[in-house]
C-alpha positions in Angstrom: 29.5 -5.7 3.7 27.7 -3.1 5.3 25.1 -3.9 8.5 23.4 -2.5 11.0 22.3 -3.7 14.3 19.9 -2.6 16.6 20.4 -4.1 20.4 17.6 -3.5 22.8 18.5 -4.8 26.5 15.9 -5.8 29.0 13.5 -2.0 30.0 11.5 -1.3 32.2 7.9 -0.1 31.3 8.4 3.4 30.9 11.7 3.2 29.2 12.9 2.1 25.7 16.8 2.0 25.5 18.8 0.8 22.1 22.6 1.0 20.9 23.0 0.9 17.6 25.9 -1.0 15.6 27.2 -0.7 12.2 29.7 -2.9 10.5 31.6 -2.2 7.2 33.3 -5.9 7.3 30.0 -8.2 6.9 29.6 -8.7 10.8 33.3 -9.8 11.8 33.3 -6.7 13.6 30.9 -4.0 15.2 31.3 -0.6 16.0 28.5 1.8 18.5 27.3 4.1 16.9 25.2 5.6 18.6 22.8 4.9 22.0 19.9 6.3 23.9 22.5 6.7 27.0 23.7 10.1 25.2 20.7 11.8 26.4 20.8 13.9 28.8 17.3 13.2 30.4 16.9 10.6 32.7 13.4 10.1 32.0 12.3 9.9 29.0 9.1 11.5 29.3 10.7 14.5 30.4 12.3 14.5 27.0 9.3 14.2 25.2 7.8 17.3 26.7 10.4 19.5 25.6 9.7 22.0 22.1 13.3 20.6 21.6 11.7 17.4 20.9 10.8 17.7 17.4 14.8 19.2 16.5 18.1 17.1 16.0 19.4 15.1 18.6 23.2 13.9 18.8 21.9 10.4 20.5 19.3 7.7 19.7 16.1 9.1 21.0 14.5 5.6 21.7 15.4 2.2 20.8 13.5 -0.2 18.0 13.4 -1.7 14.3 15.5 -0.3 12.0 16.5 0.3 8.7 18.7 2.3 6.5 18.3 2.5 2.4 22.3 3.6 2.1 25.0 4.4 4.3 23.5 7.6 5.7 20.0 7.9 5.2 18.0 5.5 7.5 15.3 5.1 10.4 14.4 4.2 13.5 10.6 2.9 14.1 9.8 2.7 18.4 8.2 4.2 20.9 9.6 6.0 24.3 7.2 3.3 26.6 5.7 0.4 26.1 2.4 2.0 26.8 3.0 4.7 24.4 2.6 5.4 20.6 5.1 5.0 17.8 7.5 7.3 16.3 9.8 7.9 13.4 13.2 9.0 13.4 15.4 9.3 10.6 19.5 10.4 10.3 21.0 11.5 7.4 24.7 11.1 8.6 24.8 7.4 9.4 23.1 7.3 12.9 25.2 10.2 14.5 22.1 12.5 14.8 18.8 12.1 14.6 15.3 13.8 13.9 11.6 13.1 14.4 9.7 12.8 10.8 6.2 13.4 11.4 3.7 12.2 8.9 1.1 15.1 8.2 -2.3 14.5 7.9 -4.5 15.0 4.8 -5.8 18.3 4.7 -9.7 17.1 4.8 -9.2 14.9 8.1 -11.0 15.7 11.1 -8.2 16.8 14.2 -5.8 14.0 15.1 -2.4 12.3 14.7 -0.9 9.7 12.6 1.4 6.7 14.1 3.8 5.0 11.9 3.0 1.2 12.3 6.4 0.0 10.1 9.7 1.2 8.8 10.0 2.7 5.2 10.5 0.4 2.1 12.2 0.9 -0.4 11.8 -2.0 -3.1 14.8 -1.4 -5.7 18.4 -0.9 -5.0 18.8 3.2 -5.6 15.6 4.1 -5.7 14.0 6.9 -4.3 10.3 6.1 -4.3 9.1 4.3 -1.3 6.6 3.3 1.1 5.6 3.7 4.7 1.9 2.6 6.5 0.6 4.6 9.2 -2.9 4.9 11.4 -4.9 7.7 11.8 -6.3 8.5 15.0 -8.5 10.9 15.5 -8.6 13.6 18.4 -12.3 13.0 19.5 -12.3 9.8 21.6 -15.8 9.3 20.7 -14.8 9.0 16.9 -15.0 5.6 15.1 -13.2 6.8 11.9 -10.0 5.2 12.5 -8.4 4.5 8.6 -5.1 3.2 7.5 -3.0 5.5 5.6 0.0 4.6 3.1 2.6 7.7 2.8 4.5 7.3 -0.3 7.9 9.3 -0.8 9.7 10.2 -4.0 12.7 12.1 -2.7 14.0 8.8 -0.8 12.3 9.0 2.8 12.7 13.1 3.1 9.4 14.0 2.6 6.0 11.8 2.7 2.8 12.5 1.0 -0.6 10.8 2.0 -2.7 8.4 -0.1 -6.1 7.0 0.0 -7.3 6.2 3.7 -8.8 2.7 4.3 -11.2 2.1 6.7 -10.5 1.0 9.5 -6.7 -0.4 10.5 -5.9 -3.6 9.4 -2.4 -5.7 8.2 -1.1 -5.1 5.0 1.5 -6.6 2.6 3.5 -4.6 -0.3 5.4 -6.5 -3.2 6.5 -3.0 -5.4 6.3 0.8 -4.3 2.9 0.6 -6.8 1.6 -3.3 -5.7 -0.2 -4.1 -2.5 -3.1 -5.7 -0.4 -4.7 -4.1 2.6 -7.3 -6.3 5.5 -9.6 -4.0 6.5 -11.5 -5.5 9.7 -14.7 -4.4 10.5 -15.3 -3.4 13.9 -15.0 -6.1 16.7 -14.7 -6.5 19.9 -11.4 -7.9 21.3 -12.1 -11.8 23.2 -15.4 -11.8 21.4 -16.3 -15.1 19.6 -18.7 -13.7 16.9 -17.7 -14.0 13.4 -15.0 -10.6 11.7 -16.2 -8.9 9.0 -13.6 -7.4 6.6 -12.6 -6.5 3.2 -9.5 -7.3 1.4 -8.6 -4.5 -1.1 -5.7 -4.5 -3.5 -3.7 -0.9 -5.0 -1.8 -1.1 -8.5 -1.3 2.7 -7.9 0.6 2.8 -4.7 -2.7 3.4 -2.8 -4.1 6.0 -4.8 -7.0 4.0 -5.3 -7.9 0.5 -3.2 -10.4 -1.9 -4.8 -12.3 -4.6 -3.1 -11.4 -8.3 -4.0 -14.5 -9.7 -3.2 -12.5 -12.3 -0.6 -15.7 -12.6 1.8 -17.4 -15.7 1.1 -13.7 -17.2 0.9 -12.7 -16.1 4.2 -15.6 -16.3 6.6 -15.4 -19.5 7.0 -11.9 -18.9 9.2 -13.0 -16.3 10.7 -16.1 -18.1 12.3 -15.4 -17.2 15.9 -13.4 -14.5 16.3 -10.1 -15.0 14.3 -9.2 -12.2 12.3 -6.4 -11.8 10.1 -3.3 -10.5 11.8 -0.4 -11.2 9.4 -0.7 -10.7 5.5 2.3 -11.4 3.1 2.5 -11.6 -0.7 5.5 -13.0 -2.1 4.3 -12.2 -6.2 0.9 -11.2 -7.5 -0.9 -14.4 -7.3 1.4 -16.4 -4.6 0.2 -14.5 -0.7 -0.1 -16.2 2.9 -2.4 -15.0 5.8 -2.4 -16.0 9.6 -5.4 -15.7 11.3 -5.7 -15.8 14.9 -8.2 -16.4 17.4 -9.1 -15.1 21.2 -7.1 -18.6 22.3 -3.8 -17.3 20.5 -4.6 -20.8 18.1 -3.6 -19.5 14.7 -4.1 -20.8 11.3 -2.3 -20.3 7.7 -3.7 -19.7 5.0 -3.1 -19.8 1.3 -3.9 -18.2 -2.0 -2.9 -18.7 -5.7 -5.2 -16.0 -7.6 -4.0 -12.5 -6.0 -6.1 -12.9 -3.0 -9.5 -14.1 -4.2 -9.8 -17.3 -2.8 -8.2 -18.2 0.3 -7.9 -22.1 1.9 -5.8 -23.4 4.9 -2.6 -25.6 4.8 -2.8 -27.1 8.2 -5.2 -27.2 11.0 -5.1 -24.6 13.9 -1.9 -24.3 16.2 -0.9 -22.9 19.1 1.3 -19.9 18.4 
């Protein structure tokens, strides 16, 4: 019977309000809980600039997805603009207070930053191992060694420990805390009608280790002019689907039955 509900009213660019709801009846009735009208900045920015920043704050620092594993412990994933990166916030008293979790970086990265790019999962009722996917950016602008990054957590979402970077940032699709698939793009501009390069890699460790499924010669033929894959989602470890996209916002589905090997459409392009 428990819910919680995240309402986000219309912003404007350099704002990101929420109010979050909770109900204990299954959704006859709701209750605030919290909202980003508690702060006491104005401006959000001004917020953000403050050391005070990275401490507890007794209001919803931004609004965006969220997601709680029990009836304390649970996160907010959103940024403080629309023009800005992603943060992560977690409570661990039901959404009264709240805390920015940063995700440190592995200790033989170059300078840089991490950005959350989804909320936690947790893939068994009362579990405490979990998941989160983040980017890493790095500090020099000229740098083309952008990666993505799965943190994995054994203490339920307290603290999150780094695995093995992929290359480049792609879309990615768990099934367990151990079980997932990564697209890793290869570099390409955006609008451009030459064919994407990529890899698809599969973990059976929880990302301590990626390897290649050899997808290639199975994809290219979708991702002739430009589409690359922009949604990836495995139901079991044979059963997945794949959207790919184009410059034209015409998108196609995809299908496999083998883990990811061999990939064919269901239906022709559409408009999305």
């Amino acid at each position: 019977d428990e819910g919680w509900l995240m309402l986000i009213p219309d912003r404007a660019m350099n704002s990101s309000p929420g109010d979050l709801y909770r109900t204990r009846d299954g959704g006859a009735h709701w209750r605030k809980v919290n909202s980003t009208g508690a702060s006491p900045h104005g401006w959000i920015w001004e917020e953000a600039a403050l050391p005070a920043f990275e401490h507890r704050h007794p209001y919803l620092v931004c609004g965006g997805a969220t997601a709680f594993r029990n009836d304390s412990t649970g996160w907010v994933w959103g940024s403080l603009a629309s023009t800005a990166p992603s943060f992560l916030f977690i409570t661990r008293d039901g959404g009264l207070n709240w805390q920015l979790q940063r995700l440190s970086l592995p200790a033989s990265f170059q300078p840089g930053w991490t950005e959350p790019i989804g909320l936690p999962q947790f893939f068994q009722p009362d579990t405490d191992e979990g998941i989160v996917p983040a980017q890493y950016h790095p500090a020099d602008s000229h740098a083309s060694n952008f990666c993505t990054l799965i943190y994995s957590t054994h203490d339920g979402g307290l603290n999150w420990q780094p695995t093995t970077p992929v290359k480049f940032c792609g879309v990615w699709s768990f099934i367990t805390v151990k079980r997932g698939w990564i697209w890793s793009p290869g570099p390409h501009s955006t609008g451009s009608t030459a064919p994407v390069k990529g890899t698809l890699y599969r973990t059976d460790d929880g990302g301590a280790s990626w390897r290649p499924l050899n997808a290639e010669k199975s994809l290219e033929e979708y991702l002739t002019h430009g589409e690359d894959i922009v949604q990836l989602d495995f139901v079991d470890d044979e059963y997945g689907w794949a959207i790919a996209r184009d410059s034209h916002n015409l998108t196609q589905l995809l299908k496999t039955t083998d883990g990811g090997g061999a990939w064919n459409a269901t239906k022709t392009k559409m408009q999305q």
